[in-house]
MIDOSE-1310 file (N, C-alpha, C; in nm, 2 decimals, decimal comma, always signed):
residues 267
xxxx	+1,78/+0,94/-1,48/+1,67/+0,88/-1,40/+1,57/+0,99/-1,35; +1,45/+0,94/-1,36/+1,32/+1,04/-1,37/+1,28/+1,02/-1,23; +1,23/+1,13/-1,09/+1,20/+1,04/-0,97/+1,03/+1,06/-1,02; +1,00/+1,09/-0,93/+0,84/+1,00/-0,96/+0,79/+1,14/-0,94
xxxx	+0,79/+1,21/-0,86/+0,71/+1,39/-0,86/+0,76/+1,47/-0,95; +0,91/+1,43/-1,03/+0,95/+1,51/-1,16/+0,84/+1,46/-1,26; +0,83/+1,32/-1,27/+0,78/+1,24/-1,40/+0,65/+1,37/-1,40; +0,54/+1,33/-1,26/+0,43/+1,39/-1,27/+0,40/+1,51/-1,38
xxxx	+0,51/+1,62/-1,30/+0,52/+1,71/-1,32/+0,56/+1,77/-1,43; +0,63/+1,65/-1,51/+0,70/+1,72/-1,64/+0,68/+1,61/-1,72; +0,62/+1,51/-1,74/+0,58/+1,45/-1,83/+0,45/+1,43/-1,86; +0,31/+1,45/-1,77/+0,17/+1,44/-1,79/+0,10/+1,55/-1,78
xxxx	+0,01/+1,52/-1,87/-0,04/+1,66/-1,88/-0,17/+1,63/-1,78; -0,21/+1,55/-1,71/-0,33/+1,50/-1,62/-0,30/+1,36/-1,57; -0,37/+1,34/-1,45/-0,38/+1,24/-1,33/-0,50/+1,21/-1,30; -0,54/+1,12/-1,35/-0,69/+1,03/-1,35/-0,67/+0,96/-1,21
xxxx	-0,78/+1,01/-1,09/-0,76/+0,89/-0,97/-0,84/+0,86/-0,97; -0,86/+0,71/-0,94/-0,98/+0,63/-0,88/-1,04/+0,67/-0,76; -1,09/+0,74/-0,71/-1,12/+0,76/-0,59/-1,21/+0,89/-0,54; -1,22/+0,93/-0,41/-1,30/+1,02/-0,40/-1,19/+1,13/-0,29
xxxx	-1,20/+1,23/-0,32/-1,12/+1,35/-0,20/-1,18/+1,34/-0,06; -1,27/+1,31/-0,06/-1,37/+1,31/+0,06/-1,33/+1,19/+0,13; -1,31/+1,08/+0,07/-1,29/+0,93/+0,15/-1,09/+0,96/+0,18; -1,01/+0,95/+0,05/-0,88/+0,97/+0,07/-0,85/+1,12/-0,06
xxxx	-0,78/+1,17/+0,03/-0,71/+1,28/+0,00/-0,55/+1,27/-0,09; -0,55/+1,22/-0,21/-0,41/+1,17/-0,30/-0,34/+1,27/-0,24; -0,36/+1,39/-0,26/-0,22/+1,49/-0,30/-0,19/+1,51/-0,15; -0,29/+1,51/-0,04/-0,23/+1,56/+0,11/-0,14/+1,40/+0,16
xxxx	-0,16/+1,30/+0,11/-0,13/+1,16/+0,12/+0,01/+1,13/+0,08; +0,04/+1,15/-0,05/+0,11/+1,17/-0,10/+0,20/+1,27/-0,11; +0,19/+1,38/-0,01/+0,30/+1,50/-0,02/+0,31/+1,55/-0,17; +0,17/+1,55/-0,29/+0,22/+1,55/-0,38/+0,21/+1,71/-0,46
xxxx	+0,32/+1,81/-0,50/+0,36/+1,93/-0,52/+0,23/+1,98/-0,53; +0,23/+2,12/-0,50/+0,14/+2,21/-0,55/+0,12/+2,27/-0,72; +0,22/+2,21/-0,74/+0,24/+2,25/-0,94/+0,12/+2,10/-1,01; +0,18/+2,03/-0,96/+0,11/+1,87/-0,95/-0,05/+1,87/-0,96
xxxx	-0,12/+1,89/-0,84/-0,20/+1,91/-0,77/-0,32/+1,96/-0,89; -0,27/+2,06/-0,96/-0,37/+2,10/-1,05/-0,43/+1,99/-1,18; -0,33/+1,93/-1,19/-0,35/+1,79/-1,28/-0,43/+1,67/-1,23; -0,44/+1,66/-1,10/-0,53/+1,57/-1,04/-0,69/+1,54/-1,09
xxxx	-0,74/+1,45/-1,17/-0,86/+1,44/-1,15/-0,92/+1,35/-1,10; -1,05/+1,35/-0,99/-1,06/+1,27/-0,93/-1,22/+1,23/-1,01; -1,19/+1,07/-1,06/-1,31/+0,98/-1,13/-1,42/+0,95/-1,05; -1,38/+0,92/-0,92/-1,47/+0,82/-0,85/-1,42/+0,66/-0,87
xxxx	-1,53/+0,60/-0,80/-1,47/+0,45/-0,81/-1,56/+0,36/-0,90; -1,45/+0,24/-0,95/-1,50/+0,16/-1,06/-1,58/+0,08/-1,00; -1,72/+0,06/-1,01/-1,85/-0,07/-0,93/-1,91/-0,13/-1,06; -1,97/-0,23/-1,11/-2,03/-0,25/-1,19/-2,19/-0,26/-1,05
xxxx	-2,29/-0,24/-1,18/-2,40/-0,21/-1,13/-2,45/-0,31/-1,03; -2,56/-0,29/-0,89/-2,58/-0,37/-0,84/-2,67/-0,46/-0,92; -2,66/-0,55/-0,89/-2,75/-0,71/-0,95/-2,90/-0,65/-0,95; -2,96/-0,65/-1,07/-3,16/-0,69/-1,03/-3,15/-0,84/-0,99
xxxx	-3,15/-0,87/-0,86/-3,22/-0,99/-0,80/-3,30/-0,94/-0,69; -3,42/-1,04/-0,67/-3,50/-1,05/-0,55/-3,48/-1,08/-0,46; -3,39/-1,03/-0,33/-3,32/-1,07/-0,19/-3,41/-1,18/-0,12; -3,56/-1,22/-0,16/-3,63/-1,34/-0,09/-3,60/-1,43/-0,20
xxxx	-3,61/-1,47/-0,32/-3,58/-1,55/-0,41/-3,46/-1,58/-0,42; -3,33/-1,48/-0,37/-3,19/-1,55/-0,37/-3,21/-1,65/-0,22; -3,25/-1,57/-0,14/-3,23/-1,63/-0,02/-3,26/-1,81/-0,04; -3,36/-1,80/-0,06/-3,44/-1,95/-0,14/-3,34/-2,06/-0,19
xxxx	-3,28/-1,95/-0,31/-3,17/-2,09/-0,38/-3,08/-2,13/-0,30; -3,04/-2,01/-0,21/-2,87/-2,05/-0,10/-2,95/-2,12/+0,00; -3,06/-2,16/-0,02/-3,14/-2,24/+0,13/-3,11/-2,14/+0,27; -3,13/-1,98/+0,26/-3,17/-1,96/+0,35/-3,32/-1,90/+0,38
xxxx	-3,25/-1,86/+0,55/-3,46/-1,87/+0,59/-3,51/-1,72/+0,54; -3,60/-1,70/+0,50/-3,69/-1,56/+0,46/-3,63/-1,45/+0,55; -3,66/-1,48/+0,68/-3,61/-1,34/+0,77/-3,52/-1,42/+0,86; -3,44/-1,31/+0,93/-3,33/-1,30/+1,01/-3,22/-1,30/+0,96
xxxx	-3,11/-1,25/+1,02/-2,94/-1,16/+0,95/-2,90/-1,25/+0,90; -2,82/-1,25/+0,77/-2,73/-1,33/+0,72/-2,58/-1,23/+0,68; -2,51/-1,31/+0,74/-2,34/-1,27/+0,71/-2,27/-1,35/+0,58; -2,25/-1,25/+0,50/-2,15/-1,28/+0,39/-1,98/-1,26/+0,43
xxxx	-1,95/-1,40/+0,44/-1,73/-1,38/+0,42/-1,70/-1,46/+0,32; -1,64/-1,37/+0,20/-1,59/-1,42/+0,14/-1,41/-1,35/+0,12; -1,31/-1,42/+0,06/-1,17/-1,39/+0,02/-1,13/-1,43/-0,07; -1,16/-1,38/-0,17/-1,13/-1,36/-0,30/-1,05/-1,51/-0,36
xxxx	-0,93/-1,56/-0,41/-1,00/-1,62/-0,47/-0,97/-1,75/-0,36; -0,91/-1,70/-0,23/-0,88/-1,79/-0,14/-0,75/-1,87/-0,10; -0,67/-1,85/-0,18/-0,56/-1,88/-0,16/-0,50/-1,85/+0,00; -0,54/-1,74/+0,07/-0,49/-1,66/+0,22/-0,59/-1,70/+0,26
xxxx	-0,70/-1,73/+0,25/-0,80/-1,69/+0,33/-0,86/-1,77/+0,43; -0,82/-1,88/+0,43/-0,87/-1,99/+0,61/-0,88/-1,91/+0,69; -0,77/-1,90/+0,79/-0,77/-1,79/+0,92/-0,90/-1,67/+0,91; -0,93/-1,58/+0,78/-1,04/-1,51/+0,80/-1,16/-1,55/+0,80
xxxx	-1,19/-1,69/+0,70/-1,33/-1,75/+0,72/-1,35/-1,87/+0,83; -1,24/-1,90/+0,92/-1,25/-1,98/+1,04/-1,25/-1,86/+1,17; -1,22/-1,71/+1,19/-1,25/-1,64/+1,25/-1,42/-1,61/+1,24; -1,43/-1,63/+1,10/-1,60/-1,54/+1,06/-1,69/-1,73/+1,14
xxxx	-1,66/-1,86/+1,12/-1,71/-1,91/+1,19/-1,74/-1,90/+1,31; -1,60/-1,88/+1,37/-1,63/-1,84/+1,51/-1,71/-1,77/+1,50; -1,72/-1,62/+1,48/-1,74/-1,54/+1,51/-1,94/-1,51/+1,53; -1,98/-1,57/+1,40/-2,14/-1,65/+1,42/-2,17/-1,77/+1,51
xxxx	-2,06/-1,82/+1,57/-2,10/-1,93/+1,63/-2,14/-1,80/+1,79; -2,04/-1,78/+1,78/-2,08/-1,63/+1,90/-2,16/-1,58/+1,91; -2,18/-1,54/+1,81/-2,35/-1,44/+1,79/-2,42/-1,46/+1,78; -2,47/-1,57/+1,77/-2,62/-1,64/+1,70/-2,70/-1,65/+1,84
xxxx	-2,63/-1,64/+1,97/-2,73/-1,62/+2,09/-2,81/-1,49/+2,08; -2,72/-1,38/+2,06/-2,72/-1,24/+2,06/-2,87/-1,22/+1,96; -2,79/-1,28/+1,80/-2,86/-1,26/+1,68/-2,95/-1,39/+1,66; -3,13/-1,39/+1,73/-3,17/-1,52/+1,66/-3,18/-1,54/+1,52
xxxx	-3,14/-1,67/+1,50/-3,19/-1,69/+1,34/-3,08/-1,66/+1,23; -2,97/-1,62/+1,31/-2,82/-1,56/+1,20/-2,80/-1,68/+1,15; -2,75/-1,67/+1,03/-2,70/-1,76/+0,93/-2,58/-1,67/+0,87; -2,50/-1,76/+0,81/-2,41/-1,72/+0,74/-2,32/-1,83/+0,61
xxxx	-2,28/-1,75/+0,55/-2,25/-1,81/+0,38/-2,10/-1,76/+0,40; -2,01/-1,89/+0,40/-1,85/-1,83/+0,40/-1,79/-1,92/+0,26; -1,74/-1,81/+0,17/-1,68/-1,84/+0,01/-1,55/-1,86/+0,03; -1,51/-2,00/+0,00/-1,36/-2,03/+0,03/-1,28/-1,96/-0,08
xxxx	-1,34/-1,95/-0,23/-1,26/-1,90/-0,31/-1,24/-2,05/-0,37; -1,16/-2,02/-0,51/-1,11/-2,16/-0,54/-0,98/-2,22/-0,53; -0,92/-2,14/-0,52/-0,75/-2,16/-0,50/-0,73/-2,19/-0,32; -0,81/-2,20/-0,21/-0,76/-2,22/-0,11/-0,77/-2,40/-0,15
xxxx	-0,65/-2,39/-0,04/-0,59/-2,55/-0,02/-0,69/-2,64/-0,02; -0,74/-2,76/-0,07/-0,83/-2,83/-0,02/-0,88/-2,89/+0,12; -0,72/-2,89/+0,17/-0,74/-2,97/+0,31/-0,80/-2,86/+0,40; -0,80/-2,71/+0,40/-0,86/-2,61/+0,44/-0,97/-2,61/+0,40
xxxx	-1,04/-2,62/+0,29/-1,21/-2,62/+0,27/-1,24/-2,72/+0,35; -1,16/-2,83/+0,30/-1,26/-2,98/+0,37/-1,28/-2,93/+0,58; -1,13/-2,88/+0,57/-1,13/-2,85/+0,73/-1,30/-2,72/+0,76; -1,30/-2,65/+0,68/-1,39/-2,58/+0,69/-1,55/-2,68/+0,69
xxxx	-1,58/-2,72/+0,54/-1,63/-2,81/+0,56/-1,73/-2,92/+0,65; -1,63/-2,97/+0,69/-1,64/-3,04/+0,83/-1,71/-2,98/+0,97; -1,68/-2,83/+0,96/-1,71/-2,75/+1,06/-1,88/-2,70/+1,05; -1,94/-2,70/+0,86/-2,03/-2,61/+0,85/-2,16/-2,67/+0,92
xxxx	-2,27/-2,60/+0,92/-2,36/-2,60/+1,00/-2,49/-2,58/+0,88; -2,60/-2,64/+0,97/-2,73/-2,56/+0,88/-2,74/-2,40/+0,86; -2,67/-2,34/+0,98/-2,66/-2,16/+0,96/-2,55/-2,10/+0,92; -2,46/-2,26/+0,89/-2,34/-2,13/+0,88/-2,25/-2,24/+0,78
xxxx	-2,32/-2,21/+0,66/-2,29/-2,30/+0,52/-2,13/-2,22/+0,45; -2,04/-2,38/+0,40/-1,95/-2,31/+0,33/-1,96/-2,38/+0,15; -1,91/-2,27/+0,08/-1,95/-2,30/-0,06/-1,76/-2,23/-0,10; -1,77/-2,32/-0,22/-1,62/-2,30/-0,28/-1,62/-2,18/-0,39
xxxx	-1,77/-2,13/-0,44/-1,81/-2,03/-0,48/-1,90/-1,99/-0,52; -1,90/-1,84/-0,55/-2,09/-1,77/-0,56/-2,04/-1,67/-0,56; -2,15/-1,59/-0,67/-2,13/-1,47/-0,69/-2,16/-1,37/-0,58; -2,05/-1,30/-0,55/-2,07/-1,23/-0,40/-2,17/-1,09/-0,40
xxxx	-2,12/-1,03/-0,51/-2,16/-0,96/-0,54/-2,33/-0,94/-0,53; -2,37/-1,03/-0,63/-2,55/-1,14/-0,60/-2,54/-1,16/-0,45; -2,45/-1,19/-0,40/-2,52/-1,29/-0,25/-2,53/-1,11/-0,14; -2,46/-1,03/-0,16/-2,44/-0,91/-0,10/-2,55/-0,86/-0,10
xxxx	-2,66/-0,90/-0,21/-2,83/-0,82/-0,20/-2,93/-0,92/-0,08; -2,88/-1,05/-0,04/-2,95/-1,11/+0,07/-2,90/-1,06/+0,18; -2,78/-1,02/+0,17/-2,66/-1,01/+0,32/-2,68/-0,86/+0,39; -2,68/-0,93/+0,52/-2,67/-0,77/+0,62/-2,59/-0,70/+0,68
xxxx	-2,44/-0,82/+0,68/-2,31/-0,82/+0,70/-2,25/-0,86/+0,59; -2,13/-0,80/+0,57/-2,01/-0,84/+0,49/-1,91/-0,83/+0,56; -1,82/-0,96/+0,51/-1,66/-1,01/+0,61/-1,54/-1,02/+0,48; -1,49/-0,92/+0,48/-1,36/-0,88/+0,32/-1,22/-0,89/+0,36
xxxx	-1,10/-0,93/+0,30/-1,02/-0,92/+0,32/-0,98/-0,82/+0,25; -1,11/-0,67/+0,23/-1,02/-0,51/+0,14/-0,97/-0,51/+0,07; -0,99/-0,63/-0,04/-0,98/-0,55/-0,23/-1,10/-0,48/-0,24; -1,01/-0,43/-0,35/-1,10/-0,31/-0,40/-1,23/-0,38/-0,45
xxxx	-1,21/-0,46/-0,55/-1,38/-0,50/-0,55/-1,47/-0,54/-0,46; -1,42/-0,62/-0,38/-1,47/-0,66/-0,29/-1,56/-0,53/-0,17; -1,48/-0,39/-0,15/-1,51/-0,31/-0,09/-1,62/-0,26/-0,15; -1,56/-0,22/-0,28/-1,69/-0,12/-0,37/-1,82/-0,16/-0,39
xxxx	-1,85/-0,34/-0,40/-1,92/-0,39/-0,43/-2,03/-0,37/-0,32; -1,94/-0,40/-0,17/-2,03/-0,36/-0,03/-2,09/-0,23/-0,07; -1,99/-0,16/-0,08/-2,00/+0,00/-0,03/-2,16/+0,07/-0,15; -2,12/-0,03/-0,22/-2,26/+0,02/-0,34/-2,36/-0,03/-0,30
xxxx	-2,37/-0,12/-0,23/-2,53/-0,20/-0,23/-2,52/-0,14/-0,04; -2,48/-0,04/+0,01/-2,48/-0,02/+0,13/-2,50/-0,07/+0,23; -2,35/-0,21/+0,22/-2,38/-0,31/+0,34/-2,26/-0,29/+0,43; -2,28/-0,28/+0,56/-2,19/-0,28/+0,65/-2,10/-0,39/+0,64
xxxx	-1,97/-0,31/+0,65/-1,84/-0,37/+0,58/-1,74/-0,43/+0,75; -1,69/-0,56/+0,72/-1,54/-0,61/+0,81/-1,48/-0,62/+0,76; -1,34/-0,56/+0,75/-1,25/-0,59/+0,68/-1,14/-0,65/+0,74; -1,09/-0,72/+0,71/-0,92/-0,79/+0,75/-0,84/-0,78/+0,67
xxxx	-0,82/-0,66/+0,68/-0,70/-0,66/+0,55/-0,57/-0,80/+0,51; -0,52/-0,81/+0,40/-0,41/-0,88/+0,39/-0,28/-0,80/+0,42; -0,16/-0,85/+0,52/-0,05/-0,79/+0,56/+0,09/-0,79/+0,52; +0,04/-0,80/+0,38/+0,19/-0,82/+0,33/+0,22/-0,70/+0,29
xxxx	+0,31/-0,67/+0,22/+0,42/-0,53/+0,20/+0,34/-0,52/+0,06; +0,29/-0,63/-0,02/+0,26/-0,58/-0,13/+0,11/-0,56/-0,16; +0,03/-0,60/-0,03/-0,14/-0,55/-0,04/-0,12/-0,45/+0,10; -0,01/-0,34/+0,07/-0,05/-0,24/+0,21/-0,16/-0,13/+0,19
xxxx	-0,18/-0,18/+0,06/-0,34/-0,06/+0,03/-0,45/-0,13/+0,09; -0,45/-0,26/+0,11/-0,61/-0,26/+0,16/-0,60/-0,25/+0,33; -0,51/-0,25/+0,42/-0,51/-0,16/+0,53/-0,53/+0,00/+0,53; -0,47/+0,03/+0,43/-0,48/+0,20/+0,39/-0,63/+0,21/+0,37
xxxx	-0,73/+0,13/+0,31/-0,82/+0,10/+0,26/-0,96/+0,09/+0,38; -0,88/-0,02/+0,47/-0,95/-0,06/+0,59/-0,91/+0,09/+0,70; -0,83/+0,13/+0,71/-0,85/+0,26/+0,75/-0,87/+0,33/+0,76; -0,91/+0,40/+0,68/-0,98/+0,50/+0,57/-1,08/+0,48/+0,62
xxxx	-1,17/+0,37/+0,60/-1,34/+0,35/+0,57/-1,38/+0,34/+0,71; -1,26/+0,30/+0,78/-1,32/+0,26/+0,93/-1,31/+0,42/+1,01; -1,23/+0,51/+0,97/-1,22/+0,66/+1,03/-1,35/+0,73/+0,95; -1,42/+0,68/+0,85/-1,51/+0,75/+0,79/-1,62/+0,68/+0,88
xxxx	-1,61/+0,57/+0,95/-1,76/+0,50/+0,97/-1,80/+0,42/+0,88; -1,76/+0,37/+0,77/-1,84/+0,31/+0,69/-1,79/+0,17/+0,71; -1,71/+0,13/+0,82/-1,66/+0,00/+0,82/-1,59/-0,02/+0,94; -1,56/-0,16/+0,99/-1,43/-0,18/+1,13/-1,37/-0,29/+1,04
xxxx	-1,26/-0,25/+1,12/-1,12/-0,34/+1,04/-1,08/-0,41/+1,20; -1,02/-0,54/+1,11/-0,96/-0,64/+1,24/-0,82/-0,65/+1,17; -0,72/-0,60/+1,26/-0,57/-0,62/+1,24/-0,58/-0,79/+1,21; -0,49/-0,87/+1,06/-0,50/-0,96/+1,10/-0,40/-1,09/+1,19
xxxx	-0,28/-0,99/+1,26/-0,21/-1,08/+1,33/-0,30/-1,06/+1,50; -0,47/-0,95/+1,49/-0,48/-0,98/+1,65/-0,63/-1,02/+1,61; -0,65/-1,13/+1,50/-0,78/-1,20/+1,45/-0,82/-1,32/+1,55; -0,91/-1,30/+1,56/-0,97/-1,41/+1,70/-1,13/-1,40/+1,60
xxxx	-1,17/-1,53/+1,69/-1,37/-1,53/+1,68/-1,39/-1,45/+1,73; -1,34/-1,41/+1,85/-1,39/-1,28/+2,00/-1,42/-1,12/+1,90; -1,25/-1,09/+1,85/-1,25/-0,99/+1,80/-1,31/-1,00/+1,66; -1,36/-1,06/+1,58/-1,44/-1,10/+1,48/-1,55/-1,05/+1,52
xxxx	-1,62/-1,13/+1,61/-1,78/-1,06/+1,68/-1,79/-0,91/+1,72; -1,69/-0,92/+1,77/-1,69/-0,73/+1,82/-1,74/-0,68/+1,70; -1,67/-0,69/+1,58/-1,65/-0,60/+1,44/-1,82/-0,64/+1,38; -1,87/-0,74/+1,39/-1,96/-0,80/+1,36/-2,08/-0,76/+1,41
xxxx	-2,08/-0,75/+1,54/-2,20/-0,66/+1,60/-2,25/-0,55/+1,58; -2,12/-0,50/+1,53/-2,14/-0,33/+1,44/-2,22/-0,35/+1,33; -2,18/-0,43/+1,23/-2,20/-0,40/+1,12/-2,38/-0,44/+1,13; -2,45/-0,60/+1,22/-2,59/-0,62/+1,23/-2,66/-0,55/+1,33
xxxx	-2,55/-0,43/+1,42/-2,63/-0,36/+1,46/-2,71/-0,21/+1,36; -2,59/-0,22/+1,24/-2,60/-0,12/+1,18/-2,78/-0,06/+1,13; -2,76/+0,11/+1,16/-2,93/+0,12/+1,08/-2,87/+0,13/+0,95; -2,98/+0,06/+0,87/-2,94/+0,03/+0,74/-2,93/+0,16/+0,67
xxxx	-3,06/+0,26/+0,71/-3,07/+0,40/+0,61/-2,98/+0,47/+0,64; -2,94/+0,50/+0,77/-2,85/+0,56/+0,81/-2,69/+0,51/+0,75; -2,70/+0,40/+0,76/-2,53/+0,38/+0,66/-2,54/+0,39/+0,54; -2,66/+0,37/+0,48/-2,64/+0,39/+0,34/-2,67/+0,55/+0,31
xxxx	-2,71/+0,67/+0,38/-2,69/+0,78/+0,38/-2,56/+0,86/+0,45; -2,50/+0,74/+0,50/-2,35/+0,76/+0,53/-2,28/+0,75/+0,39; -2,31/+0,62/+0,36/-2,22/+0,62/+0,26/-2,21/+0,72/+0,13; -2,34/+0,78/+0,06/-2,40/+0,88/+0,01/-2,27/+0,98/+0,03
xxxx	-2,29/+1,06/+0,14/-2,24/+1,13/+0,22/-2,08/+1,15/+0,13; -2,00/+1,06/+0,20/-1,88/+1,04/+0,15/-1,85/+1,00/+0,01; -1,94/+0,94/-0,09/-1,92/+0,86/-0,18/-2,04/+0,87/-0,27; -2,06/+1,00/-0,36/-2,21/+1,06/-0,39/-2,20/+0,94/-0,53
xxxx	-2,12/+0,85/-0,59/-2,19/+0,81/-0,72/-2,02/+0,73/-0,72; -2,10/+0,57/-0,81/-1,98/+0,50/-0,80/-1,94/+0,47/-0,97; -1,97/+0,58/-1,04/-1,94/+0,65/-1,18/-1,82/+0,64/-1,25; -1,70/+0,56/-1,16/-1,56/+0,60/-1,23/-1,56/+0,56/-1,39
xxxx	-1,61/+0,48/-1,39/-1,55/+0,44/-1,59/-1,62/+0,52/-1,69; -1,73/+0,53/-1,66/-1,76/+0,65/-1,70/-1,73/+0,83/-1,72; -1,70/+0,85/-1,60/-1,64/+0,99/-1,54/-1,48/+0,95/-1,62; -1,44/+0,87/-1,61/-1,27/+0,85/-1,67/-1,28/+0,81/-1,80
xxxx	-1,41/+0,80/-1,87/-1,44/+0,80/-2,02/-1,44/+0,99/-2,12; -1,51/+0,98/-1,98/-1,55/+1,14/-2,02/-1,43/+1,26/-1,99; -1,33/+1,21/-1,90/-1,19/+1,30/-1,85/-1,12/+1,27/-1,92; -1,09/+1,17/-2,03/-1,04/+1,13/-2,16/-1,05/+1,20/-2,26
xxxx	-1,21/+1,20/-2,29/-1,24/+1,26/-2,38/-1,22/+1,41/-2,42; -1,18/+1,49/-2,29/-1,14/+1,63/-2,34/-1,01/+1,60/-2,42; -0,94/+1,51/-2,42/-0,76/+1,53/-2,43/-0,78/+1,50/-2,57; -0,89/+1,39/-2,62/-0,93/+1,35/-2,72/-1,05/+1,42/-2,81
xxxx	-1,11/+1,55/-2,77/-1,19/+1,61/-2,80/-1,30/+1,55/-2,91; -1,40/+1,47/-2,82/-1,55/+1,40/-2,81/-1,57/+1,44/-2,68; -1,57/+1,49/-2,64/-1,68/+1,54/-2,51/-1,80/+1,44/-2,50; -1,83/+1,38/-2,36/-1,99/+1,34/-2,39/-2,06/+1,38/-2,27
xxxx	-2,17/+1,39/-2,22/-2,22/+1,44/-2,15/-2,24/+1,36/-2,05; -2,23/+1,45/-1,88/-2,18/+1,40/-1,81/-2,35/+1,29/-1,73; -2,29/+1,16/-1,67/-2,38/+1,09/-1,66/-2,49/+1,14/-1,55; -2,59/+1,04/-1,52/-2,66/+1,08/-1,39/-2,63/+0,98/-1,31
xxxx	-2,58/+1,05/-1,19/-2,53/+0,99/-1,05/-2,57/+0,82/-1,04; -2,52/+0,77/-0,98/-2,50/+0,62/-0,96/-2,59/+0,63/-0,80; -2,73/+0,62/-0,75/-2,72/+0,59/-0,64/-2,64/+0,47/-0,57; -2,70/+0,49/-0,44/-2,61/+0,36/-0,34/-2,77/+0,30/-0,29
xxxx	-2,72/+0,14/-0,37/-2,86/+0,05/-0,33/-2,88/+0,02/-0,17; -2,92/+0,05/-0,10/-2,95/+0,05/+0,03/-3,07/-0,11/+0,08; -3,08/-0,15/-0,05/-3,23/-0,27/+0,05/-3,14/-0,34/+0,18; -3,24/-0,37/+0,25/-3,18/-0,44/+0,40/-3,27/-0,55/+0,42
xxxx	-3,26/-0,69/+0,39/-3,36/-0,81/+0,40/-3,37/-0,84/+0,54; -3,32/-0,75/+0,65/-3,31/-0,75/+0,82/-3,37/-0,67/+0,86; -3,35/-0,57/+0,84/-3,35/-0,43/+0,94/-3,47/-0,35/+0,86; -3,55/-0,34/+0,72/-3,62/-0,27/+0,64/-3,59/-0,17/+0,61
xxx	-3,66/-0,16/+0,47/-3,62/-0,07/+0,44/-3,55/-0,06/+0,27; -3,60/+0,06/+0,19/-3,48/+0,10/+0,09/-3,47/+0,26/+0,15; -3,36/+0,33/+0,14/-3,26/+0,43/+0,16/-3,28/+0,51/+0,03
């Protein structure tokens, strides 16, 4: 039996990571050898591009208003996800003194229970509409807030179009990366995380206030910062290609789409 720092080390000749050294650090993380260490190559992360849509023309079809903040929660494909988009209710029904004119879009996913949509449902509002699905990704170019339960797509997708991120991670033993995930981004600033066994509307708003107080250029030149280009399939086309010798030449940087349909502004 092979343990796992032998395999590294004596069976690969390289280590492709998804990620960035600047956001998480694999090898200080992982305690992983200094023989090791040289084999590491870091890709960056996998985003598909942001959407060409017109943030006043989407707003339109989802029936919302031209100006004032809109909050995106969605949970993937919803099966967990009531407790996080019945906190993100609260949590606009809170704020909407604070924030005039907030609206918000909460994506049940398809797989949550029925009797939980309808229960949601029942609850929604002219500002605070629920839909069983929509491309988030698209809805994230009207949105000023994002509410994630910390998949990776779900993160990347924020983190590219430079929208201030809430995460609630999932707590099970077998999604302990998107806490690792919600940690990370929340010690870098690019995000607050809500523990989800101390999830309330109260503590929902807290996290919330952050993100629509956020300056838009400023987070998206945060994000810059930590996260200069979201290139991975490419960069892991081309880190291939030495082993496979086709070399291709290396791409040009992925900015980070910054528009803000609240606050003005492109970054």
């Amino acid at each position: 039996e092979v343990g796992v720092y032998d395999a590294l080390e004596n069976l690969y000749d390289g280590i492709a990571v998804y990620g960035s050294p600047k956001l998480y650090d694999v090898a200080a993380a992982y305690a992983i050898p200094p023989s090791v260490q040289s084999k590491l190559h870091y890709c960056g992360y996998i985003v598909r591009d942001p959407p060409a849509v017109d943030a006043g023309a989407l707003r339109q079809r989802h029936g919302l208003p031209d100006n004032g903040p809109v909050v995106l929660a969605s949970v993937g494909s919803g099966y967990d996800g009531y407790p996080v988009l019945e906190a993100a209710r609260a949590a606009v029904e809170r704020l909407q003194a604070r924030f005039p004119g907030l609206h918000a879009i909460l994506v049940t996913g398809p797989f949550m229970p029925a009797d939980k949509q309808a229960r949601l449902q029942a609850q929604a509002t002219a500002t605070c509409r629920v839909v069983s699905w929509a491309d988030n990704f698209e809805l994230m170019a009207a949105a000023d807030a994002v509410v994630s339960m910390g998949g990776y797509n779900s993160v990347c997708e924020a983190l590219v179009q430079a929208r201030p991120l809430v995460i609630v991670p999932r707590a099970t033993h077998k999604k302990v990366e998107q806490r690792i995930r919600a940690e990370t981004l929340a010690a870098r600033g690019l995000a607050r995380w809500v523990h989800p066994r101390e999830l309330t509307g109260e503590r929902l708003a807290q996290a919330l206030e952050w993100a629509l107080r956020c300056d838009r250029k400023a987070h998206a030149r945060r994000v810059r910062e930590i996260i200069p280009s979201f290139d991975g399939a490419v960069c892991l086309t081309n880190y291939l290609s030495r082993w496979l010798g086709a070399a291709q030449p290396e791409p040009e940087p992925q900015d980070v789409y910054a528009a803000s349909t609240y606050a003005g502004g492109v970054a």
